[in-house]
C-alpha positions in Angstrom: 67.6 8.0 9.9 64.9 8.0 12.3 61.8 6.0 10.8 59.4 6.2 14.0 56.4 8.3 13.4 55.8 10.7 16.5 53.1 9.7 18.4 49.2 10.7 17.6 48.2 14.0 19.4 44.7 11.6 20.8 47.5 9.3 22.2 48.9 11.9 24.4 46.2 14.8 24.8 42.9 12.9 24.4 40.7 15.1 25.8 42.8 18.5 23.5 41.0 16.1 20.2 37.9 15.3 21.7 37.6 19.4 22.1 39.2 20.0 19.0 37.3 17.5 17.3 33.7 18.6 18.7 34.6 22.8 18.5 35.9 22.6 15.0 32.1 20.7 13.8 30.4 23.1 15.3 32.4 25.8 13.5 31.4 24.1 10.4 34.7 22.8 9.7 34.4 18.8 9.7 37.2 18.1 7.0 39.5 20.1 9.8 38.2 18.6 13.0 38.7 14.8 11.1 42.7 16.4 10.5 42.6 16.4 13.7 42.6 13.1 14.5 45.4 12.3 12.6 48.0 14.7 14.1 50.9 13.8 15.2 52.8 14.9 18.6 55.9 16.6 17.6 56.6 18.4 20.7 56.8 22.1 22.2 58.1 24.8 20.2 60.7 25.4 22.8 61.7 29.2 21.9 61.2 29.9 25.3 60.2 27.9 28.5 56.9 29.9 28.6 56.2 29.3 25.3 52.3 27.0 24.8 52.9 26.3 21.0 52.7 22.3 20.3 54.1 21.3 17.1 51.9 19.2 15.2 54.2 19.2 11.9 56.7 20.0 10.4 57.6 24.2 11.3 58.2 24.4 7.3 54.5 23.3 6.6 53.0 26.0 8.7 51.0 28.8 7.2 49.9 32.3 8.2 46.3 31.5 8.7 44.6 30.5 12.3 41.6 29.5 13.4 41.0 30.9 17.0 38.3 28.7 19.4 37.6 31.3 22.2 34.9 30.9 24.8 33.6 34.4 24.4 36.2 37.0 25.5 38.6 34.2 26.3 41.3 32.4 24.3 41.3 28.7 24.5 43.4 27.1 21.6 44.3 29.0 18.3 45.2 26.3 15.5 47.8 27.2 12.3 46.6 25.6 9.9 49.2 24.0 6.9 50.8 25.7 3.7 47.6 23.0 2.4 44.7 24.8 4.6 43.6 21.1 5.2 45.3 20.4 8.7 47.4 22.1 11.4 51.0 22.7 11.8 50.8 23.6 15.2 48.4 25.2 17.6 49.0 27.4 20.6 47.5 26.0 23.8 45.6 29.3 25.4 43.5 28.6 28.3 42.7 24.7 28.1 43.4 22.1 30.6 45.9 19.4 29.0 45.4 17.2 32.3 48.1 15.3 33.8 51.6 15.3 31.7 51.3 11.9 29.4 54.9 9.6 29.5 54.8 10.5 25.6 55.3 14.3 26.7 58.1 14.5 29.1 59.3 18.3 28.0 55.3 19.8 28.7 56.1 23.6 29.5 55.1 24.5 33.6 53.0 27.5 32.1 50.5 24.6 30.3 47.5 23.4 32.0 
């Protein structure tokens, strides 16, 4: 059994939190955007190589609900929020610049920024 925690999403996307973090307050949703904080990496969904959903939990935890943080007309990151409705069990990366691949994500898909 495998007792090492994935690593925290701010350890490998730092500046995906500090946007998550900052959009989520101004959408009048602090409780979510301190969630944030606390995800953990679990990797790419992997269904396909073009595929720009990052696990952040478990795929079981996952609910039907998003939250979608557009700039206007455009897509940026849409977050599924938890069976719970008080964190994320994934998000799918739209039109946001992850920066340069971290060591703690070797299998980043070439379609994300």
């Amino acid at each position: 059994m495998n007792d090492i925690e994935p690593p925290l999403l701010a350890d490998v996307y730092p500046a995906l939190v500090s946007f998550l973090d900052a959009a989520l307050v101004e959408e009048g949703e602090p409780a979510l955007a301190q969630a944030v904080r606390r995800l953990r990496f679990h990797g790419w969904c992997g269904c396909s190589r073009t595929c720009n959903y990052l696990r952040t939990g478990p795929a079981l935890r996952a609910a039907n609900a998003w939250i979608h943080l557009d700039d206007g007309e455009t897509p940026r990151v849409w977050l599924q929020l938890d069976q719970d409705d008080a964190s994320f069990a994934g998000m799918e990366i739209c039109d946001f610049e992850l920066g340069p691949a971290s060591a703690l994500d070797p299998d980043r898909p070439g379609t994300v920024g």
